[in-house]
C-alpha positions in Angstrom: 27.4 -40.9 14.7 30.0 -43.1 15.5 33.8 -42.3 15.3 36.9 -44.8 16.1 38.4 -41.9 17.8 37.8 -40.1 20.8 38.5 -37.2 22.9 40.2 -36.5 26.4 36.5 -36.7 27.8 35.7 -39.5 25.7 32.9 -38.2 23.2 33.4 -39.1 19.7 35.7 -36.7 17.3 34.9 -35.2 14.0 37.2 -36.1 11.4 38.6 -32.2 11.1 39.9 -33.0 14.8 41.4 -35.8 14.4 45.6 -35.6 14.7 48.1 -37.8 14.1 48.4 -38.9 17.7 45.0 -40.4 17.5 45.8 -42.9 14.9 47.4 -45.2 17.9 43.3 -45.5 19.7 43.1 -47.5 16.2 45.3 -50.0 17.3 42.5 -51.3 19.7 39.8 -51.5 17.0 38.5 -54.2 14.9 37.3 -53.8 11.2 33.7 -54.2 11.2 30.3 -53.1 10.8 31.1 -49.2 11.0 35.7 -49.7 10.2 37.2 -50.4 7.6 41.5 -50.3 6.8 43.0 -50.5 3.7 47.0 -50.2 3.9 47.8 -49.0 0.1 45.6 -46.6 -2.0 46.7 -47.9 -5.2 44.6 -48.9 -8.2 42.9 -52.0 -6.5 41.9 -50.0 -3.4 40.4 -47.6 -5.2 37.9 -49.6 -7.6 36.9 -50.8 -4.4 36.3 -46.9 -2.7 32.8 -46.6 -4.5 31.6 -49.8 -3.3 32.7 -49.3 0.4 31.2 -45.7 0.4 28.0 -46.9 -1.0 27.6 -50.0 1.8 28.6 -47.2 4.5 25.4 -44.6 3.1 23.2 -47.6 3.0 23.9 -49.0 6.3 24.7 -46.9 9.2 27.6 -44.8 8.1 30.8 -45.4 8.9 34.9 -44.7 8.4 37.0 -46.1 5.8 40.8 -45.1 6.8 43.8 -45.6 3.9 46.9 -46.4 5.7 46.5 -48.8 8.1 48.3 -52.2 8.3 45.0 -54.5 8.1 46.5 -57.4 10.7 48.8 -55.4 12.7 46.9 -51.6 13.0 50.0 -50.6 11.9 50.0 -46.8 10.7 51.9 -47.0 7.1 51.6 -43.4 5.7 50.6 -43.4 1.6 52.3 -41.0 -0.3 50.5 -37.6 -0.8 49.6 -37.8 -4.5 49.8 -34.5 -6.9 45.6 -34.1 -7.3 43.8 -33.6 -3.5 42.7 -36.9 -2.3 39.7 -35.3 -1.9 38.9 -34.7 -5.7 40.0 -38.1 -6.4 37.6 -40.0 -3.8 34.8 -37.8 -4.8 35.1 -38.1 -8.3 35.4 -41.9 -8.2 32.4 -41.8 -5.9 30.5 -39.6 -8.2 31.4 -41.9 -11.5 30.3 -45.2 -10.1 28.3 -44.0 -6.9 24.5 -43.6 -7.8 22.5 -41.3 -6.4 25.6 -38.8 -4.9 26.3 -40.0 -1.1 27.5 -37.2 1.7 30.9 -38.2 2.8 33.8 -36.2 4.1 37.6 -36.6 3.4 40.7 -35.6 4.6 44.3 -36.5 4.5 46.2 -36.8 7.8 49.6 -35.7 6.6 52.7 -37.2 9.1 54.0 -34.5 11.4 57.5 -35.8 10.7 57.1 -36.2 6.8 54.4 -34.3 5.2 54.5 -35.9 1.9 52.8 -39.0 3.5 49.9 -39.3 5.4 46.5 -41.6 6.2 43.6 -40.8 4.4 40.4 -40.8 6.6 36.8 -40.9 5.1 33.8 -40.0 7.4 30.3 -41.4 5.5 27.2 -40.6 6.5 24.3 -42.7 6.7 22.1 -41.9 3.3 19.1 -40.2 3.3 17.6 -41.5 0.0 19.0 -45.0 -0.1 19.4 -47.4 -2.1 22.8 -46.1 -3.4 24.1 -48.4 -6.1 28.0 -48.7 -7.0 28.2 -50.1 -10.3 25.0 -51.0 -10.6 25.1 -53.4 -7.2 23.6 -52.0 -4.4 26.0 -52.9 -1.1 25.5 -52.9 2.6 27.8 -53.8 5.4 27.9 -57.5 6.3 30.1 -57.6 8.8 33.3 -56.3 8.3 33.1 -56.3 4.7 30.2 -55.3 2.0 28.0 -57.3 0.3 24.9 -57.3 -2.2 21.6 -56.6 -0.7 19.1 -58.9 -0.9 15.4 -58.6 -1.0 14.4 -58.0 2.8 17.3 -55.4 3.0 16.5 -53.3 -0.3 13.0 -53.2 1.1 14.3 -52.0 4.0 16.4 -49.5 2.4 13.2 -48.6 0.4 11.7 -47.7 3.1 14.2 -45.8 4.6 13.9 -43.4 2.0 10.6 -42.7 1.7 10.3 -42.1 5.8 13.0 -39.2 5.4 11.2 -37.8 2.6 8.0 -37.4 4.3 9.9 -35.9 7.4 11.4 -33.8 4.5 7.3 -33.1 3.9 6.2 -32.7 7.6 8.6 -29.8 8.7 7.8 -27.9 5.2 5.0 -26.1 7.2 5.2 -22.8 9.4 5.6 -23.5 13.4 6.0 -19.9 13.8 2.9 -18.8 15.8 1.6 -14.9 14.7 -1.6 -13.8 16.8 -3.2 -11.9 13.7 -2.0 -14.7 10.9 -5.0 -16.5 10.5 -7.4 -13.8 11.3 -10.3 -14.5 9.0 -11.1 -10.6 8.0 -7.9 -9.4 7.6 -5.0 -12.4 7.9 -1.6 -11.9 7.2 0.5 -12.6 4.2 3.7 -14.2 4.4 5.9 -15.9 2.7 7.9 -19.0 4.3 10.7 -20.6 3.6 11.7 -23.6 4.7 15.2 -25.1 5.2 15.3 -29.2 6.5 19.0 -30.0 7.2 19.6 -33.6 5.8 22.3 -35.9 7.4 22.4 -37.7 10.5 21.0 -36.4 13.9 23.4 -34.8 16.6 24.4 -37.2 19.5 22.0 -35.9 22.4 25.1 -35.3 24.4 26.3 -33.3 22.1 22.9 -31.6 21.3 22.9 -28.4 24.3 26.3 -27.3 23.3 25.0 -27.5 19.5 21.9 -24.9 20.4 24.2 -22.6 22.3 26.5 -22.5 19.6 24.1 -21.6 16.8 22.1 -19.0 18.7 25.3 -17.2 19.2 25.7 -17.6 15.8 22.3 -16.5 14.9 22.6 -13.4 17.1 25.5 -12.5 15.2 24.0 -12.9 12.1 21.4 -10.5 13.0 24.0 -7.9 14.5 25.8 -8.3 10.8 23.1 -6.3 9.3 21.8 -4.0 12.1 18.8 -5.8 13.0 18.1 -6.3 16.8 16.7 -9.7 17.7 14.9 -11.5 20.5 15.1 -15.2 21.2 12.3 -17.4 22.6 12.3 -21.0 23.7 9.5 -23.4 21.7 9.3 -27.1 22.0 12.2 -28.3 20.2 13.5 -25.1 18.7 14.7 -21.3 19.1 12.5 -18.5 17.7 14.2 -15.1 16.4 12.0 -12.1 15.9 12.9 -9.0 14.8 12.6 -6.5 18.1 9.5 -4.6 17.7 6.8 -3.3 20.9 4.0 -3.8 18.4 4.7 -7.6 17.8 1.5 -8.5 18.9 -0.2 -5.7 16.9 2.2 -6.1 13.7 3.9 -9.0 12.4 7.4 -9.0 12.2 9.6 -11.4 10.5 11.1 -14.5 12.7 13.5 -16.9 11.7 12.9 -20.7 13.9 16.0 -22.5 14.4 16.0 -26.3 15.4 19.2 -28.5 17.2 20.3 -29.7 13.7 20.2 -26.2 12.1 17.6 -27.1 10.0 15.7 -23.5 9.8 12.1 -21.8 8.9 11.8 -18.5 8.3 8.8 -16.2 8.2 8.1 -12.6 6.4 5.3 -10.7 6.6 4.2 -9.0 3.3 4.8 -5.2 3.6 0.9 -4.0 2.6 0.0 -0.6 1.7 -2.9 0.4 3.7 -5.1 3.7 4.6 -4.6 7.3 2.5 -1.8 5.4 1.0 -3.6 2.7 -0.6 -6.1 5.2 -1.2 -3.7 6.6 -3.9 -2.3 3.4 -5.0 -5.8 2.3 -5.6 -6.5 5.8 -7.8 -3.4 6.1 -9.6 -3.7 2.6 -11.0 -6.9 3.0 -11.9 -6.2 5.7 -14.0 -3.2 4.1 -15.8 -4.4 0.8 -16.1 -8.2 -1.2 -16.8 -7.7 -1.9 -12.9 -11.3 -1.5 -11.1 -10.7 -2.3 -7.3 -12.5 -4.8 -5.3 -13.2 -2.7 -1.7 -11.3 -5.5 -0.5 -8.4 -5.6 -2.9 -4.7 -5.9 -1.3 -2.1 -4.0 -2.1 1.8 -5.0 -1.7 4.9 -2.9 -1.7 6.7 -4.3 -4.0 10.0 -2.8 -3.5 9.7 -3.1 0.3 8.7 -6.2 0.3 11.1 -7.4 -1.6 14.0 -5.6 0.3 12.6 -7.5 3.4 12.8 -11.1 2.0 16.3 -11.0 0.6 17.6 -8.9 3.9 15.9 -11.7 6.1 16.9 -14.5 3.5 20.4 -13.1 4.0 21.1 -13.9 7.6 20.2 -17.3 6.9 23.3 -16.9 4.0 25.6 -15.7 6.7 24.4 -17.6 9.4 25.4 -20.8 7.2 28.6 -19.3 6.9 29.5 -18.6 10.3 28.7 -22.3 11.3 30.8 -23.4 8.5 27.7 -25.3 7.0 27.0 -26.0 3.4 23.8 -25.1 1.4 23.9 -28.7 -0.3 23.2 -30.4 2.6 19.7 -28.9 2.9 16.0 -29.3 0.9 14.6 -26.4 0.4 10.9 -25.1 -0.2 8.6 -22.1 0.3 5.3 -21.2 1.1 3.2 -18.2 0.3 0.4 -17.8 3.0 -2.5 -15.5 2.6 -1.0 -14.1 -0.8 -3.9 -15.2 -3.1 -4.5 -12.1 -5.1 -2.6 -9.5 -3.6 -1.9 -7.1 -6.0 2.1 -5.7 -6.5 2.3 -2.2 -6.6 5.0 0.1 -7.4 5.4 4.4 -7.8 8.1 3.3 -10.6 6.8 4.8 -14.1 8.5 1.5 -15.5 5.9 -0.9 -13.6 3.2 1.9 -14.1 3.4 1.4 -17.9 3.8 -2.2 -18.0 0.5 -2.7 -15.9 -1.2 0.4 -18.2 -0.5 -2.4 -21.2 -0.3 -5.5 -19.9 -2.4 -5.5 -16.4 -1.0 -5.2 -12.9 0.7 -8.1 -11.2 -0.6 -10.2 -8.3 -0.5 -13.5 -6.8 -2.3 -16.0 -9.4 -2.5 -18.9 -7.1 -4.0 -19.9 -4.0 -1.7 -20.5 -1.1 0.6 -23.3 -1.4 4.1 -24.8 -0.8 6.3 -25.1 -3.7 7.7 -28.5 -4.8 10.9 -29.4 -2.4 14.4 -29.1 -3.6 17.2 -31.2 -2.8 20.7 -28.7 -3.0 23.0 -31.7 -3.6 21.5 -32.7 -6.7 24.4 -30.9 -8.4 21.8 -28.2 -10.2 21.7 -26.1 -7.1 25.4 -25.6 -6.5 25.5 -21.9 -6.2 22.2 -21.8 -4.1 21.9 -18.7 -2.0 19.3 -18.3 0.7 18.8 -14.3 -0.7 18.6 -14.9 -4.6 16.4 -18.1 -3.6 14.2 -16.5 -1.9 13.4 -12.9 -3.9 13.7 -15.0 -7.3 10.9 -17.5 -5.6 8.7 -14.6 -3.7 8.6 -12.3 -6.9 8.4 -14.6 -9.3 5.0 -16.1 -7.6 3.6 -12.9 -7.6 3.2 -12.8 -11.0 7.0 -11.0 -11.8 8.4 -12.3 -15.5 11.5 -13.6 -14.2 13.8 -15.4 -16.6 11.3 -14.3 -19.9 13.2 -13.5 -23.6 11.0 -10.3 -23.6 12.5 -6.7 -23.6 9.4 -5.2 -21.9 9.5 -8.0 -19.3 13.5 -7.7 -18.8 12.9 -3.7 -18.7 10.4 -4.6 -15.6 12.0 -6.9 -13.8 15.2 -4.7 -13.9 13.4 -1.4 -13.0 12.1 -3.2 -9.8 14.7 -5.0 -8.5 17.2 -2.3 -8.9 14.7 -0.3 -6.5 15.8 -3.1 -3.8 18.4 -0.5 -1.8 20.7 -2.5 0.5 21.0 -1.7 4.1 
């Protein structure tokens, strides 16, 4: 994305590296299509703040910067007022600013006089235009906004619904599995899927990216014990759990892409042979269970302590790149899962299915309806509760329900989840 200021080497700067010594490269700018100055940020400047931001989402993106002389670049520091610049902008944006854009802001204070500063504000180009400021929808004209007309708003339309079904195409596993879709005995799984919304990375900036959030990945895994592997695909890096028997057993991988948008697979822990055997006979005797020779049986507790540990490197990996969780969409998949039955040695489950029937997985495979996180009903989303909430809860887990019986359940299980 574009930026006015620039490095030693010349590549652009992110607004948290900008100093005060690179307000002077401004002084060889022009306001235009991606600038804008404004010299005070009194109450005149900052009716117009939602209408700039809004023309900056719906057109390319761009950098308004509060401060600078319009005609001369001079740099005239604002005073530093007593609320954080940053609450201010963002609640005038949120007010008048429909939906909510992604911008970043920061004040510059001056090295020799901290109680004055700039104020520099890094838009990004919208996902999901048209955004509307006061009931006008803006683009850039220019060096100055202006209502869209027709063509544009079509345009903008359009614009939205292509990012949405990119949203749709990467909400699919591109992990590969050599027994996954074995027709006599696939394996179940249950994806979730992480698209990273925003604008792309600059290509030149795209191998240091990678490097950067492998390492970060690996550390992640080495957080919680877990050894890891990395393999090359395509256009992304693939992390699987170290196991010999990969090709025998499936073992949980988490696919990482350039802009840290992020898949990640888990393989249902099954009970199988003498085990199953007396799974299979003790529910039968507690419950009105009667066995298909082919019925499925899931560790419950097992299970569910491998989603959330997985879920939870994705939760640490997010903060070690210093990323937040509302810039993402979010959905999951279960794969293979239709029918499996839950089962659990607690006495608390035990009962529950003797009265009420065991649990399973009531619906056919599917991917759940996507989230967006910045939709301000998702602001204290966690990878971990996200994902055991979503994985248990689809298999047939009373999550959320009034009743004492179901609470007792739900409770009995998940407090069976020991950390590691």
């Amino acid at each position: 994305m574009f930026s006015p200021f620039r490095d030693d080497q010349g590549r652009p700067k992110a607004i948290a590296d900008v100093t005060w010594e690179d307000l002077s490269q401004l002084s060889e700018l022009e306001e235009g299509f991606a600038l804008e100055f404004k010299q005070t940020f009194g109450p005149s400047v900052r009716r117009k703040i939602p209408k700039i931001v809004a023309s900056f989402s719906n057109s390319r993106g761009g950098w308004l910067v509060i401060g600078i002389a319009d005609d001369s670049r001079e740099v005239v520091p604002v005073p530093r007022g007593a609320a954080d610049v940053s609450q201010v902008i963002g609640e005038l944006c949120r007010r008048h600013v429909s939906p909510a854009p992604h911008f970043e802001v920061r004040f510059l204070a001056d090295p020799s006089d901290d109680s004055h500063g700039v104020i520099l504000v890094r838009v990004d180009e919208g996902d999901f235009p048209p955004y509307v400021a006061d009931g006008i929808v803006e683009i850039r004209e220019g060096s100055t906004s202006g209502p869209a007309d027709g063509t544009a708003l079509v345009d903008l339309y359009d614009r939205a619904t292509s990012r949405r079904l990119d949203v749709r195409r990467f909400c699919r596993r591109t992990v590969y599995y050599p027994m996954a879709d074995d027709t006599t005995d696939p394996v179940a799984l249950f994806d979730l899927y992480l698209f990273r919304l925003g604008p792309e990375e600059d290509e030149a900036n795209s191998r240091t990216s990678i490097n950067e959030g492998a390492a970060a990945m690996r550390a992640a895994f080495e957080c919680y014990g877990i050894g890891c592997r990395v393999q090359h695909a395509h256009d992304s890096l693939v992390f699987r759990t170290s196991q010999r028997d990969e090709t025998v057993v499936a073992h949980s991988a988490i696919e990482l892409f350039p802009n840290e948008s992020m898949k990640l697979s888990v393989p249902a822990v099954m009970v199988t042979g003498e085990e199953r055997e007396q799974a299979l006979r003790s529910l039968s005797q507690r419950t009105l269970f009667s066995p298909r020779p082919d019925a499925r049986l899931m560790d419950a507790t097992a299970t569910l302590r491998r989603v959330t540990r997985m879920a939870s490197l994705l939760d640490r990996y997010v903060r070690l790149r210093g990323l937040s969780w509302r810039e993402y969409a979010v959905a999951y998949e279960l794969e293979h899962m239709a029918g499996v039955t839950l089962w659990s040695k607690n006495e608390t489950y035990l009962n529950y299915a003797a009265c009420y029937g065991v649990l399973y997985c009531a619906t056919t495979d599917c991917i759940s309806r996507i989230r967006y996180l910045d939709d301000g009903a998702h602001d204290t989303f966690r990878a971990r509760q996200f994902a055991g909430s979503h994985f248990f809860e689809a298999c047939g887990l009373p999550l959320g329900s009034p009743d004492p019986e179901d609470v007792e359940l739900v409770n009995a299980l998940l407090s069976t989840n020991a950390e590691r």
